[in-house]
N, C-alpha and C positions, 0 to 999 in steps of 0.2 A: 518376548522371552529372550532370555539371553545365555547363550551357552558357549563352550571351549571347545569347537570340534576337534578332533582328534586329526585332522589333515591342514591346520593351521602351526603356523610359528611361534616362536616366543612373542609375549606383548600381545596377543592378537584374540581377537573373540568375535562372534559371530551375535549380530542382534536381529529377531525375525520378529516383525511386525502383525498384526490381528490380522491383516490381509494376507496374507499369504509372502510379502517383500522379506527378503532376507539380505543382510548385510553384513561382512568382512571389515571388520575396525585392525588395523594395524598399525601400535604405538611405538614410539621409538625407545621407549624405555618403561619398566613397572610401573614406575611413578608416573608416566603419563597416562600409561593405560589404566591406572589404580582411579586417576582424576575422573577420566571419559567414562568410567565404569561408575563412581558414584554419581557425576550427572544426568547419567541415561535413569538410572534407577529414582532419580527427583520424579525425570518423569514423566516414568513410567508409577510413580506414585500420583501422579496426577489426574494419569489417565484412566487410573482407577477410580480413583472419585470421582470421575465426571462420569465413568460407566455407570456406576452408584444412583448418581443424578440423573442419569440420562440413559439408561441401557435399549428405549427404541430407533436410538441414534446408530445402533450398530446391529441392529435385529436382522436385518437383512441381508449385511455383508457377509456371502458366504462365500467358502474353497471352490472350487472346482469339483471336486468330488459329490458336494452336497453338504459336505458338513460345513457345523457353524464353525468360522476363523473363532480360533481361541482369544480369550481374554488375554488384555494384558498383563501377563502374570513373570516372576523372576523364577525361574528355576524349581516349576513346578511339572516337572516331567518330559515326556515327549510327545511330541505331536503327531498324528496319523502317517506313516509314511516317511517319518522323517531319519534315515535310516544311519547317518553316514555325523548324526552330533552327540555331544554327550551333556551331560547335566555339568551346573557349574561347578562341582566337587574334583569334578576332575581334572588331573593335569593338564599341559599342554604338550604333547608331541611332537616329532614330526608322520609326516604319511609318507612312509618309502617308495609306494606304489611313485605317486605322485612327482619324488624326488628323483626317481627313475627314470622318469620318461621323457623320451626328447623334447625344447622346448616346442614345436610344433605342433605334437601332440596332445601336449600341455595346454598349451596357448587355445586349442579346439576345444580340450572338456570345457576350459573355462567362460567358452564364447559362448557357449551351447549349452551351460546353467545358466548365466545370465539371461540368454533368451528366455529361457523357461520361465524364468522370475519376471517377467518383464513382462512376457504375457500373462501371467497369474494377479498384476496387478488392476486394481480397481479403477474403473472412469474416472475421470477428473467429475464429468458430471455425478456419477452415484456421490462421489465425498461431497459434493458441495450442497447437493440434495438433502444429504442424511446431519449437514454444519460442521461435520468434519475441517474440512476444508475451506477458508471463505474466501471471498473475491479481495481484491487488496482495496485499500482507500486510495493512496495516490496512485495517478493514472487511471481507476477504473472512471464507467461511465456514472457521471453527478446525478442520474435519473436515477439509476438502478439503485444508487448506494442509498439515495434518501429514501426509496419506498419500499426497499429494505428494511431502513433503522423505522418507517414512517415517520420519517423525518421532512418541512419544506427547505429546510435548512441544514448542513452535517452540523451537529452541533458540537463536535472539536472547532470548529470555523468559529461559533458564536463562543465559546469560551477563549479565544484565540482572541478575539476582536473584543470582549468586555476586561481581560488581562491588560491590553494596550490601552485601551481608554482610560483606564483606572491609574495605568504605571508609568506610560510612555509618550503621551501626547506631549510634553516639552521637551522630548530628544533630539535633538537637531539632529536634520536628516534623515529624522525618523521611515522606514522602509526605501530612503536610498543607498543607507547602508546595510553591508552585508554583515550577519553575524556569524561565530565559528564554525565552518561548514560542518564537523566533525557533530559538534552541539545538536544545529540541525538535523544531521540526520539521525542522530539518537531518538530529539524529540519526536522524527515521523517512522520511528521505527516504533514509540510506544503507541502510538494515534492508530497504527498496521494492525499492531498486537491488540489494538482496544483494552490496554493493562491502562490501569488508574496514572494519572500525574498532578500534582501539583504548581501550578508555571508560579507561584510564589515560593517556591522552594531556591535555595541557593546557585543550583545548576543554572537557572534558567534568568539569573539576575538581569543578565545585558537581553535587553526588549528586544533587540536586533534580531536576535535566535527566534523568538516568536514570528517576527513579522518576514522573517528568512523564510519558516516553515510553510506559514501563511502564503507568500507567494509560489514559493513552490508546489502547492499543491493545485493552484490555478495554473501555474506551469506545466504541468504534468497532465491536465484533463486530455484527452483522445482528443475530446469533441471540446473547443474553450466555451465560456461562459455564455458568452455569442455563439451561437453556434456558428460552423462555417456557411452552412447552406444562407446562411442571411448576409453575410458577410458585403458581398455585393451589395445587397439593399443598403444595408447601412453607409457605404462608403460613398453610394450614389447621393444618399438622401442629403448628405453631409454637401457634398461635391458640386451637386448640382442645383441645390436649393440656390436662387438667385438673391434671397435677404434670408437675414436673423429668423426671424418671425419662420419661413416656411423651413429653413433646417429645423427649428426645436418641431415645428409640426409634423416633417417627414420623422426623424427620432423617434418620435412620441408612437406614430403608425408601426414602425417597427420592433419597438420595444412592447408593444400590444399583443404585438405575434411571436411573442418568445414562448418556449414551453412555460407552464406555472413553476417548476421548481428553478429553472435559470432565473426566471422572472424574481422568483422571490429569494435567490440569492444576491443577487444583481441586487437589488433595493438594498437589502441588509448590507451588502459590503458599501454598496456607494451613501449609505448613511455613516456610516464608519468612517469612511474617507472625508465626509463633509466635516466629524468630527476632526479629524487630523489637519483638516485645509483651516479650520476655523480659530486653528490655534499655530496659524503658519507663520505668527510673528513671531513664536517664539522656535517652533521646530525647523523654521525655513522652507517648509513644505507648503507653498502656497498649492492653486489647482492646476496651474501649468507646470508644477515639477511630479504632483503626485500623478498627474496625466500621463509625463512620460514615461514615467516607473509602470505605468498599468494598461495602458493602451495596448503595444505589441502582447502583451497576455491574454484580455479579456477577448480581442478581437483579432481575429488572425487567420488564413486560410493556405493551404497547400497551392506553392506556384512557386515561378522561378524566384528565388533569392534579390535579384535585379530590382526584376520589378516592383517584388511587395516591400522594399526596401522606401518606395517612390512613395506608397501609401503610406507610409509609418506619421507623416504628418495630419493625415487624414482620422487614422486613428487613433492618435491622440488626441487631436482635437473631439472625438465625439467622448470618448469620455470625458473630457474637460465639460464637454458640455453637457453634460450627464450630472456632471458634479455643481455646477455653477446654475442651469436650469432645473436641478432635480423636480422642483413641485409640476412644474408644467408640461417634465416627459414622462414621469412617472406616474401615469391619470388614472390607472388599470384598476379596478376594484376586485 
């Protein structure tokens, strides 16, 4: 709901959420607050149609008191208790009281509604339980997000990677160069939002902004595609295999033991990449340049800076050879 309380300034309105959260908007002029006022009301039109669709999504969220948190509705009266707002018909004042009182005193009511609000709101777990709320794409953990979507795959990643194949595999330097970061982070802001896009649309012309997104979101994993806890093994098997033949073997033992959703991301991106390496006459991207673009990503562990700097050949190397043995470490059925 949205209302004009009567203890607010010019420009200013108060918006109170189904949960019990209430908020203080203060514009610096009509016309901006006219703006902030028609976009809250978008919506808050939204969120009524999704009540519409969905009303056991909020069956449960109640006040404090017992009662149900109101729908969200514009200026459809008052809410139980709510003593001190008025409907949006009416003006804006000042509150003398208010203006009155020293600013310390001041400064206290206002720490001590806050608090109240702040305890009145809802768990991060209740919203994410009821889908309110959902876990983000980049950064979160790649298990949870897939069996989530029941996905073995995110598949913004497989529309990400069949975009490139189709548009970008003769762009020289293809994922060594950077695309407009600005770009990028639009596109991982719609990927967040789960809202529809099109990567054949105009915005998205230079591949760069794709294959930007694309690695940054391997960038961003908590946990990378390798997990860390293997990280060792892999570095050793690499390290210490004394010929060809027993590195691709150690590999092969390690990449056996990856969780299934790493496991079957890992194959689909490094089919991707053999795509992009296979056409390295013309993009310049043979398997030792796209190695060193992806190694420190895929494979990477917490430790001094120094040292895992000394590994970075290592790691690259294993996915090189990931990419160049793929039939023979890739055996896992």
């Amino acid at each position: 709901m949205i209302y004009f309380p009567l203890f607010l300034t010019s420009y200013s309105f108060q918006v109170s959420s189904p949960f019990g959260e209430q908020f203080l908007l203060q514009a610096e002029t009509a016309t901006l607050m006219n703006d902030w006022y028609s976009t809250i009301q978008t919506c808050v039109h939204k969120a009524n149609e999704d009540y519409k669709l969905h009303p056991d999504k909020y069956a449960d969220l109640r006040l404090d008191d017992g009662e149900i948190s109101p729908k969200v509705l514009v200026g459809k009266g008052r809410r139980k208790g709510s003593k001190d707002i008025q409907p949006l018909s009416v003006a804006i004042d000042e509150d003398e009281e208010l203006d009155n009182m020293e600013l310390s005193d001041k400064s206290d009511r206002i720490r001590n509604r806050l608090r109240r609000l702040m305890a009145r709101r809802p768990q991060m777990e209740t919203l994410q339980k009821k889908g309110i709320i959902e876990d983000p794409v980049f950064g979160a953990d790649l298990a949870k997000y897939c069996e989530c979507k029941k996905v073995l795959v995110p598949q913004f990643l497989v529309q990400f990677m069949e975009h490139i194949e189709a548009n970008g595999l003769d762009t020289v330097g293809l994922y060594r160069l950077s695309g407009n970061a600005a770009s990028v982070q639009k596109l991982r802001c719609l990927v967040e939002q789960d809202s529809p896009f099109n990567l054949d649309d105009a915005e998205w012309a230079d591949i760069n902004i794709v294959t930007g997104c694309l690695k940054l979101y391997f960038r961003e994993l908590p946990d990378p595609l390798i997990p860390a806890s293997q990280f060792q093994k892999f570095i050793d098997a690499a390290k210490l295999a004394p010929t060809p033949a027993q590195r691709i073997s150690g590999l092969a033992d390690q990449v056996k033991e990856l969780p299934k959703i790493n496991y079957c991301t890992l194959v689909a991106l490094m089919k991707h990449l053999r795509k992009v390496m296979d056409n390295g006459a013309v993009n310049m991207m043979r398997s030792q340049n796209v190695s060193i673009v992806f190694g420190p990503t895929l494979l990477r562990a917490e430790g001094d800076p120094f040292e895992m700097a000394k590994l970075t050949p290592f790691q690259n190397g294993i996915v090189e050879l990931m990419l160049t043995e793929f039939e023979k470490i890739f055996t896992r059925k």
